[in-house]
C-alpha positions as a Markdown table, in Angstrom:
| # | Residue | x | y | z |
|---|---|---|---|---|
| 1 | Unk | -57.9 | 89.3 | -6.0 |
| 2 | Unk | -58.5 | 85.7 | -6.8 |
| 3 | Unk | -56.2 | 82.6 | -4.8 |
| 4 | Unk | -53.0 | 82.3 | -6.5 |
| 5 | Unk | -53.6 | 78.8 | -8.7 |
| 6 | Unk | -50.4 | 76.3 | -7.9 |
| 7 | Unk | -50.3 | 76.1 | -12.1 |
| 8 | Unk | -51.1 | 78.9 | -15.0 |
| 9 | Unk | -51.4 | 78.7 | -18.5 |
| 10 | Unk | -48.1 | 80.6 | -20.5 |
| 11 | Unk | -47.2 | 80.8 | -23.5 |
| 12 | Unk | -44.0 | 79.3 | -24.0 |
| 13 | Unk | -41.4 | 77.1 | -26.6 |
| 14 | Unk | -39.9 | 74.0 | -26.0 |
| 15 | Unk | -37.0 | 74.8 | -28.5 |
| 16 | Unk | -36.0 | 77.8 | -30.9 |
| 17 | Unk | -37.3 | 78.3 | -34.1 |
| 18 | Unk | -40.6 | 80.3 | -36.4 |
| 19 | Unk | -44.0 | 81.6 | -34.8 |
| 20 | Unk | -45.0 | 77.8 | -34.5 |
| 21 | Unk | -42.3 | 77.3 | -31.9 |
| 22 | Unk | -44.9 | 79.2 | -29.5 |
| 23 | Unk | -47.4 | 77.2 | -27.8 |
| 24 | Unk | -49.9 | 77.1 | -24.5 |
| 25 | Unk | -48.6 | 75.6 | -21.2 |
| 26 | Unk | -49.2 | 74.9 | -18.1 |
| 27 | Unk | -46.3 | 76.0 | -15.6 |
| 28 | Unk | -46.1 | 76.4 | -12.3 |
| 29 | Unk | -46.5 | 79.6 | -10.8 |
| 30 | Unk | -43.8 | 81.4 | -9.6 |
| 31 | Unk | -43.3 | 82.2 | -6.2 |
| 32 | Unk | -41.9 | 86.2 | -6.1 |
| 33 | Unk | -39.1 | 86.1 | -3.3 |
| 34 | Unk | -38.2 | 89.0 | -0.7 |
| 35 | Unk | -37.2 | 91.5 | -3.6 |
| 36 | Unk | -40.1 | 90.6 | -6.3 |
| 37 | Unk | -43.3 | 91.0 | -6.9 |
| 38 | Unk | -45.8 | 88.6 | -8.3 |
| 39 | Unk | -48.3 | 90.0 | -11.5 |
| 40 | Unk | -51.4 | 88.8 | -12.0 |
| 41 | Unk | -51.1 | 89.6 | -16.0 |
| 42 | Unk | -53.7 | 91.5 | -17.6 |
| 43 | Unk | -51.7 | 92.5 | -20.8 |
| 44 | Unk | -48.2 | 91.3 | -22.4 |
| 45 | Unk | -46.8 | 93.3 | -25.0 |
| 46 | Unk | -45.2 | 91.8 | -28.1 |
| 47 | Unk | -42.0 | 93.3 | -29.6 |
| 48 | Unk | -39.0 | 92.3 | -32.1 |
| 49 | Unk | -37.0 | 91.5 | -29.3 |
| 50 | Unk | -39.6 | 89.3 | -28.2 |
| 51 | Unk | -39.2 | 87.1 | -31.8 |
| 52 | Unk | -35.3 | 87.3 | -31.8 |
| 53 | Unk | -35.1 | 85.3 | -28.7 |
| 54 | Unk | -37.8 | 82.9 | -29.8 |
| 55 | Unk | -35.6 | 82.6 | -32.8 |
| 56 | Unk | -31.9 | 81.8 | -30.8 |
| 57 | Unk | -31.1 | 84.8 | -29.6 |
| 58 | Unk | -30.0 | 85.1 | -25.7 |
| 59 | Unk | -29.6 | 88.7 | -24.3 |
| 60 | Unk | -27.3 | 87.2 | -21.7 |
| 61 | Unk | -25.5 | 84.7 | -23.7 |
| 62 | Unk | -26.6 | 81.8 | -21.7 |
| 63 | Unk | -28.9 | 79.1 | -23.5 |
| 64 | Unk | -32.0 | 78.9 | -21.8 |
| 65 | Unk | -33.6 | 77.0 | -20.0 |
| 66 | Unk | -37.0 | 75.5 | -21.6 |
| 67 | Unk | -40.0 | 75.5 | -21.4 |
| 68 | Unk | -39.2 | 79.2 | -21.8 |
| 69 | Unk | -41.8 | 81.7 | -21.2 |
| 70 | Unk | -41.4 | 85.1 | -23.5 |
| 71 | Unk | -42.1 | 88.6 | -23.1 |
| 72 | Unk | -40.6 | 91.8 | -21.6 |
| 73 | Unk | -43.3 | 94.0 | -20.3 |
| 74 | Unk | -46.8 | 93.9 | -19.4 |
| 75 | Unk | -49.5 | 95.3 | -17.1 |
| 76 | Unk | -51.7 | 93.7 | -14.2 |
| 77 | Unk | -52.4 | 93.6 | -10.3 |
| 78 | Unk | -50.0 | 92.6 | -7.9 |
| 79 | Unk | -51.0 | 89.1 | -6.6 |
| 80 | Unk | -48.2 | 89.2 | -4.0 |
| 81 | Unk | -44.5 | 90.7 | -3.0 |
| 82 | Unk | -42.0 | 89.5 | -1.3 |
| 83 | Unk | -40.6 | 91.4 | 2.4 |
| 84 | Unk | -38.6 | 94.2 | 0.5 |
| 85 | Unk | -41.2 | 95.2 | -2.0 |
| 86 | Unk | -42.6 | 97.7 | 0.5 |
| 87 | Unk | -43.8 | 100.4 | -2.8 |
| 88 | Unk | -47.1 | 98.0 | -3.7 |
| 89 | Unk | -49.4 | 96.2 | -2.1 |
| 90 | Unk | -51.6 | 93.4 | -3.2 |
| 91 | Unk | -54.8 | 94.5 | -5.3 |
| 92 | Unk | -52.7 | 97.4 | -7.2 |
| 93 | Unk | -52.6 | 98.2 | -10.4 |
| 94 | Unk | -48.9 | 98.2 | -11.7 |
| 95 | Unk | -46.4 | 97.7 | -15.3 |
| 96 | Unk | -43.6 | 96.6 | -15.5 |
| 97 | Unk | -40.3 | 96.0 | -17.9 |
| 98 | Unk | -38.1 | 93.2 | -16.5 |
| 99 | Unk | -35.6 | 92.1 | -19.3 |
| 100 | Unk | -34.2 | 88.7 | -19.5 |
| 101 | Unk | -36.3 | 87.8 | -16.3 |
| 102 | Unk | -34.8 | 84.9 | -14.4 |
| 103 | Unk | -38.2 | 83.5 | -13.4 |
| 104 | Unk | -39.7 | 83.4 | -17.0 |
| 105 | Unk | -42.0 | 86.2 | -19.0 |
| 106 | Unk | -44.9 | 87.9 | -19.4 |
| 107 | Unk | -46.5 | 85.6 | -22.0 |
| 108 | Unk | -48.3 | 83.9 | -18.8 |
| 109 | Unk | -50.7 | 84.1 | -16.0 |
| 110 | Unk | -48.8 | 85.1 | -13.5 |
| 111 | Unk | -44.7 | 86.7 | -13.5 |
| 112 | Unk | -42.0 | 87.2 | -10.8 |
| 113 | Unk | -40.3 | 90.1 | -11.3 |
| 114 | Unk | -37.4 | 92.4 | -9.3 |
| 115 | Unk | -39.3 | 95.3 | -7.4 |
| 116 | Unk | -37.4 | 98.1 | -9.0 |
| 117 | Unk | -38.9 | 96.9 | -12.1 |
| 118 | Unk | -42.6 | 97.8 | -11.4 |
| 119 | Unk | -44.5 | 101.0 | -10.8 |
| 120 | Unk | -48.0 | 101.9 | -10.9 |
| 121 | Unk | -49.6 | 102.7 | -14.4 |
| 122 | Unk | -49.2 | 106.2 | -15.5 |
| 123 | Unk | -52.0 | 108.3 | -15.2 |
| 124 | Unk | -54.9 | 108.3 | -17.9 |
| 125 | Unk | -53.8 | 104.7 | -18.7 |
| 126 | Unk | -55.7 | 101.6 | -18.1 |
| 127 | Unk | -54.4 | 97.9 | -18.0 |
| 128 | Unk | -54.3 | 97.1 | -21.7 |
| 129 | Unk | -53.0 | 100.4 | -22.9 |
| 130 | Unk | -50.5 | 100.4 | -19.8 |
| 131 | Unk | -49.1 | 97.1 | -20.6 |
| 132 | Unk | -48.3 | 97.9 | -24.3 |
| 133 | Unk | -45.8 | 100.5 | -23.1 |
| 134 | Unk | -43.1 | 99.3 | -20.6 |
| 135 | Unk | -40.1 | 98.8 | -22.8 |
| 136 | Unk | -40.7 | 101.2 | -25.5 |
| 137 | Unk | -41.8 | 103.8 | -23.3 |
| 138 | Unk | -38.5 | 103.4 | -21.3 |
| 139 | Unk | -37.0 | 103.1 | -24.8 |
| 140 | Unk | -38.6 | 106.2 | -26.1 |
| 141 | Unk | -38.2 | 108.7 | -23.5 |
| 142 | Unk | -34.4 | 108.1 | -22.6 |
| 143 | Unk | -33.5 | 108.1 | -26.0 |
| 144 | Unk | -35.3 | 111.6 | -26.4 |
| 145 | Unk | -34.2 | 112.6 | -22.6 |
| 146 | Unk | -31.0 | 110.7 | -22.0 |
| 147 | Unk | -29.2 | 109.9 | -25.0 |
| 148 | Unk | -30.1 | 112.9 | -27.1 |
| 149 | Unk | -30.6 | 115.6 | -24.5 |
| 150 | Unk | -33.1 | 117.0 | -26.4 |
| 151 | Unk | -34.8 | 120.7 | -25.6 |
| 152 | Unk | -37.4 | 123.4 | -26.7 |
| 153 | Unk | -36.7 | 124.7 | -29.9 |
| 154 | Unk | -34.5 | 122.2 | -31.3 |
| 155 | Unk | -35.6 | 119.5 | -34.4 |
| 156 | Unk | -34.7 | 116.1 | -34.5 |
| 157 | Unk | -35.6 | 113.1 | -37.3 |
| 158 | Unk | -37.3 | 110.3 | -35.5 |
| 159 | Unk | -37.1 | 107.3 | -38.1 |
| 160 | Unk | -39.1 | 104.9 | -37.4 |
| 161 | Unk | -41.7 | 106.9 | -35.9 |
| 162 | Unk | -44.4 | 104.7 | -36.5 |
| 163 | Unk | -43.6 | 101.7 | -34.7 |
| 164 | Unk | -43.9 | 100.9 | -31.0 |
| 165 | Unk | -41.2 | 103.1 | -30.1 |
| 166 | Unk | -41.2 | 105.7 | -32.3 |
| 167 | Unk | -45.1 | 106.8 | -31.7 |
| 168 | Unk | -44.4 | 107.3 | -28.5 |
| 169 | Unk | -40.9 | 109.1 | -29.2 |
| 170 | Unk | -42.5 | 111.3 | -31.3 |
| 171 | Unk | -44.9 | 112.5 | -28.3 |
| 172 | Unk | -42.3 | 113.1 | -26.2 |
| 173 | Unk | -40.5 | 115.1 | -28.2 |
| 174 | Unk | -43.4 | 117.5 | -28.9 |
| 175 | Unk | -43.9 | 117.5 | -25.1 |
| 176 | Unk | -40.3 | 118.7 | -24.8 |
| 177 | Unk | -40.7 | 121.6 | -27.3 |
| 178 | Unk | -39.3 | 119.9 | -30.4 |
| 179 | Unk | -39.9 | 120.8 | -34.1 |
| 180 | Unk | -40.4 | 116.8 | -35.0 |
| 181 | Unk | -40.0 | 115.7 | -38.6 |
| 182 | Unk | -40.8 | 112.1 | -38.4 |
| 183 | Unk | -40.2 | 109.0 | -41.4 |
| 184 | Unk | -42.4 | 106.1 | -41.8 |
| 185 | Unk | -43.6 | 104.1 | -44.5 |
| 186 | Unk | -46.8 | 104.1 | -46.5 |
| 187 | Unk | -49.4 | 106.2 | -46.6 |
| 188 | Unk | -50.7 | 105.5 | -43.9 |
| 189 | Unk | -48.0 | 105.7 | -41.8 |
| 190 | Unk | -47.5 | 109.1 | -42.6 |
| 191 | Unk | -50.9 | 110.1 | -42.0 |
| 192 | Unk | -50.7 | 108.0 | -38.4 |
| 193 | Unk | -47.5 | 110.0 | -37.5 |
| 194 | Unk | -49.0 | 113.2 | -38.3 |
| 195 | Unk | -51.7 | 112.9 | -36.0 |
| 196 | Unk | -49.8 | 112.1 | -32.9 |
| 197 | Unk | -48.0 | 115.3 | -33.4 |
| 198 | Unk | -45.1 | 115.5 | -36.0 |
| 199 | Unk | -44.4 | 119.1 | -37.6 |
| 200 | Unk | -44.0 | 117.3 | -40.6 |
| 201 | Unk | -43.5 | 113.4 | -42.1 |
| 202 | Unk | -42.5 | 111.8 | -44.9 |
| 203 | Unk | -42.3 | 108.3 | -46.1 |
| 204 | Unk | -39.1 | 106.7 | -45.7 |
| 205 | Unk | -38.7 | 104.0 | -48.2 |
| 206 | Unk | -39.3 | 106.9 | -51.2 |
| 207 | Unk | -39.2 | 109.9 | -50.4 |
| 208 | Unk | -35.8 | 112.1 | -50.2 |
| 209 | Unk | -35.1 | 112.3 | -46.7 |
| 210 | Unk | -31.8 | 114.4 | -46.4 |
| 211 | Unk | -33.8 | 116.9 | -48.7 |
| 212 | Unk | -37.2 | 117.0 | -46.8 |
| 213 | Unk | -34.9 | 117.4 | -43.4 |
| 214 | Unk | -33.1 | 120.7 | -44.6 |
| 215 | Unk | -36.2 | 122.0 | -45.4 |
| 216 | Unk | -37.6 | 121.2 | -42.5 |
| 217 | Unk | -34.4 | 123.0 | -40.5 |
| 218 | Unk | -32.7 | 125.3 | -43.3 |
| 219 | Unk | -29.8 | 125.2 | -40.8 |
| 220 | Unk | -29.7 | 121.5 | -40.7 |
| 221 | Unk | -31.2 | 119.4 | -37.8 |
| 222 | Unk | -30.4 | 119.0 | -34.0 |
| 223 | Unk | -30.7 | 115.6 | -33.6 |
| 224 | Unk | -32.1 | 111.9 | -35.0 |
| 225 | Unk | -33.6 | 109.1 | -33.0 |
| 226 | Unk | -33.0 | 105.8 | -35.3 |
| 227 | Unk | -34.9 | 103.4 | -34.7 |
| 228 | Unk | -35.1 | 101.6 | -38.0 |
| 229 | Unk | -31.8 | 100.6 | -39.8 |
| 230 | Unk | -31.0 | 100.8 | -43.5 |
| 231 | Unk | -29.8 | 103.2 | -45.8 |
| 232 | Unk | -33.2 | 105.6 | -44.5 |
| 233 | Unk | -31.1 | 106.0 | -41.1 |
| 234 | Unk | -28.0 | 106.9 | -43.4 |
| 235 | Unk | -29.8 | 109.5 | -45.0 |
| 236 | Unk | -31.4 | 110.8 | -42.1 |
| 237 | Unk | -28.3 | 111.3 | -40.7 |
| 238 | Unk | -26.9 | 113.3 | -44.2 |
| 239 | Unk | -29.4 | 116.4 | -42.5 |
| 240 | Unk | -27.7 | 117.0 | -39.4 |
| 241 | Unk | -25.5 | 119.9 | -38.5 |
| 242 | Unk | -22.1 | 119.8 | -37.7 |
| 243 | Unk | -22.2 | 119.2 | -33.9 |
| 244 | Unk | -25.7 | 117.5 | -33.8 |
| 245 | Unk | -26.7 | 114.6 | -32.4 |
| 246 | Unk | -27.9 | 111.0 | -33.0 |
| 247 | Unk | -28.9 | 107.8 | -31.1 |
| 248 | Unk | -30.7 | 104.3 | -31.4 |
| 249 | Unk | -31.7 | 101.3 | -29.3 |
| 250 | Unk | -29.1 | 98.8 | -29.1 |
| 251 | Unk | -30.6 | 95.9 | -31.5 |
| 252 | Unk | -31.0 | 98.5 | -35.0 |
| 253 | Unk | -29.2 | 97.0 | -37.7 |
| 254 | Unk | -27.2 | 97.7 | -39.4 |
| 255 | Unk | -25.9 | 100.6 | -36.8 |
| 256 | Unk | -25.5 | 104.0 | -38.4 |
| 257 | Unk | -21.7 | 104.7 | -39.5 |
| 258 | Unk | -19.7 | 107.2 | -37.5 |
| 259 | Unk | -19.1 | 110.9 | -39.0 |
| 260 | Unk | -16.8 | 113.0 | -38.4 |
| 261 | Unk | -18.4 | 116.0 | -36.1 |
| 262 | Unk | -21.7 | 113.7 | -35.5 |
| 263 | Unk | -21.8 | 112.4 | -31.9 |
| 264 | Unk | -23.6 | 109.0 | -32.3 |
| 265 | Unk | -24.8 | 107.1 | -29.1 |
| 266 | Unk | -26.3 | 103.3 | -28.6 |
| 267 | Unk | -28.0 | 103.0 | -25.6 |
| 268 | Unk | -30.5 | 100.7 | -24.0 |
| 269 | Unk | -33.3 | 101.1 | -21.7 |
| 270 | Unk | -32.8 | 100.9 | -18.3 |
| 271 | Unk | -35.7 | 100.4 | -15.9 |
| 272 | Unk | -36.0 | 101.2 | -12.0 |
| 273 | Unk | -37.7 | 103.5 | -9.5 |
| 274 | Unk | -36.5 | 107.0 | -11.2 |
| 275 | Unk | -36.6 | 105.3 | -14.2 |
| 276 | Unk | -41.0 | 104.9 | -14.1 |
| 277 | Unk | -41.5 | 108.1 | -12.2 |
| 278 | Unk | -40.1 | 109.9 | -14.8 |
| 279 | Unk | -42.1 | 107.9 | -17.3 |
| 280 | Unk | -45.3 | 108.3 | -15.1 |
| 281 | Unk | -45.0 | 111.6 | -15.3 |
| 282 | Unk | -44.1 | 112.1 | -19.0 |
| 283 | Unk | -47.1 | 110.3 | -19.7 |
| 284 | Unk | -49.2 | 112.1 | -17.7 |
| 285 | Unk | -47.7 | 115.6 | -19.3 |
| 286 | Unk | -48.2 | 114.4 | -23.2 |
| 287 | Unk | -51.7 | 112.7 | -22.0 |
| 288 | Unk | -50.0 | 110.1 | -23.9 |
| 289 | Unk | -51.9 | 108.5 | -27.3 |
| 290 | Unk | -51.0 | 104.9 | -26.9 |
| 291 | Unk | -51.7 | 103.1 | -30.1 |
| 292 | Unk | -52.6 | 99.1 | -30.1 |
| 293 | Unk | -52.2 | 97.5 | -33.7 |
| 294 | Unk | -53.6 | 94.4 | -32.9 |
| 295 | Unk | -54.5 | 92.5 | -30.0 |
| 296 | Unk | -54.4 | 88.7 | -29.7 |
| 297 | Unk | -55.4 | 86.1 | -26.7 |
| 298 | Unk | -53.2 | 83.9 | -25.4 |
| 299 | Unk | -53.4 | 81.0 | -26.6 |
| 300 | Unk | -53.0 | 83.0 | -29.9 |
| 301 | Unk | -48.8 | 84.0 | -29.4 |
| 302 | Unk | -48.0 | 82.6 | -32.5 |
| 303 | Unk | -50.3 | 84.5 | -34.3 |
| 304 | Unk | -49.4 | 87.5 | -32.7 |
| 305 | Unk | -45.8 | 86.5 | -33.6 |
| 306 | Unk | -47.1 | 86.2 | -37.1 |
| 307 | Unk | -48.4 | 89.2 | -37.5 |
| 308 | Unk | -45.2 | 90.8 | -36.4 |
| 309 | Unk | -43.3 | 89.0 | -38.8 |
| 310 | Unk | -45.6 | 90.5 | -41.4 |
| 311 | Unk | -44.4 | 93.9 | -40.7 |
| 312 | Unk | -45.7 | 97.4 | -41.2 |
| 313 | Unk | -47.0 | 97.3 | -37.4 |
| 314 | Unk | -48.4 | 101.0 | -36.4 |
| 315 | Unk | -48.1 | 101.1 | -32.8 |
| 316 | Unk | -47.6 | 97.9 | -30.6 |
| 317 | Unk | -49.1 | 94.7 | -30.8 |
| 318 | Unk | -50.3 | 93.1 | -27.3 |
| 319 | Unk | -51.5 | 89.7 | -25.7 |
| 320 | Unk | -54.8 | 89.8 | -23.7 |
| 321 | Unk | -54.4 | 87.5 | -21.0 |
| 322 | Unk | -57.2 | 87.9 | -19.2 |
């Protein structure tokens, strides 16, 4: 490990507003106190969420405080830890998802993050592909796990499936025993899904889905992940059986409308100790296919944030830091 600098370069915004909001800075670095760790940054990861807040949005309702440094996730070695962050030491390699981080985000250098929030990269990962997966890994497996309960021999409708999120959703689910019929759009996407593991795919802004779904299960579906609003999610849901099951990430809009013998559940991912072991190990288990879509530098945010704006994103865009 290199000396920690006393300044780093972050991307960051001075004021809300389009991609050209985001520009290079020089902060200070942060100093991780007796519950955090400090992360050299190798890789940021890039995500809607990550744009909505740029744009106004505040996950805790507070205005922020600016020069505000974006980013949920990323991967990189621990430059130092406070007293009580007795599970790393400095030199290892770790990831982390630490949402609406007090101390700034993961565009940067450097971050100070709670210790429950980092873990050491999965198995058969290395820093860049580590770093892309954080949130919507969390997000992916305890929507599969958690909020839909899923098990062997049951199908479930993952729209959206060829996103951030849902590529790795869609992995899971096979790794749980699932029949997965998966949605996504173009060509492309269909083919993209289909070779991470879906039974079967279909793209969601033309073809029927309700139709294609009980075909796939003649006796109607388990379950459906939605991750992707519209009237596709409405549709999906049109293929469940009485008594099945759906669920999306807090932040799809518009949410799905109830129905009567459908149990529908919002969730949103949680991160701590349990939380990444069973992540490490699910990633392990699936020998997980993590897909990057583009990769920028740093100084290059705002592109990055353009090309998510452009839409169409298979897998997860990322920020190279170093």
């Amino acid at each position: 490990m290199q000396p920690i600098p006393k300044t780093m370069r972050a991307a960051a915004i001075d004021r809300f507003g389009g991609p050209e909001v985001l520009s290079l800075h020089s902060l200070p670095v942060p100093v991780p106190e007796a519950g955090e760790v400090l992360i050299a940054v190798d890789t940021a990861g890039v995500g809607k969420w990550d744009a909505d807040i740029r744009d106004g949005w505040s996950p805790s309702g507070r205005r922020p405080h600016f020069p505000l440094v974006l980013g949920t996730d990323g991967a990189g070695l621990v430059a130092a830890h406070g007293a009580r962050a007795r599970h790393v030491a400095v030199g290892d390699r770790v990831y982390s998802y630490s949402w609406d981080n007090k101390k700034g985000g993961f565009y940067a250098e450097y971050v100070a993050v709670p210790a429950h929030t980092v873990a050491p990269i999965p198995e058969g990962l290395d820093l860049k592909h580590a770093g892309a997966i954080p949130t919507t890994g969390l997000t992916a497996l305890q929507g599969i796990d958690d909020a839909l309960r899923l098990t062997s021999n049951e199908t479930v409708i993952i729209h959206g499936a060829s996103g951030g999120v849902g590529s790795l959703a869609v992995q899971f689910a096979k790794l749980r025993g699932a029949g997965v019929l998966a949605t996504a759009s173009g060509k492309d996407g269909v083919t993209f899904v289909r070779r991470l593991g879906a039974d079967a795919a279909v793209d969601g802004r033309h073809d029927d889905i309700a139709a294609v779904g009980r075909s796939f299960a003649p006796g109607d579906v388990d379950a459906v992940l939605g991750l992707a609003g519209c009237e596709a999610l409405e549709e999906c849901l049109k293929a469940l059986r009485s008594g099945g099951r759906a669920a999306y990430p807090n932040g799809v809009e518009p949410e799905p409308r109830k129905r009567a013998g459908i149990e529908i559940t919002a969730y949103d991912a949680s991160a701590g100790y349990r939380e990444f072991e069973q992540l490490n190990l699910a990633v392990a288990a699936a020998k997980l296919k993590v897909h990057i879509a583009a990769e920028y530098p740093l100084a290059d945010a705002a592109k990055a944030h353009k090309r998510l704006a452009a839409g169409h994103v298979l897998g997860k865009i990322v920020l190279r830091i170093r």
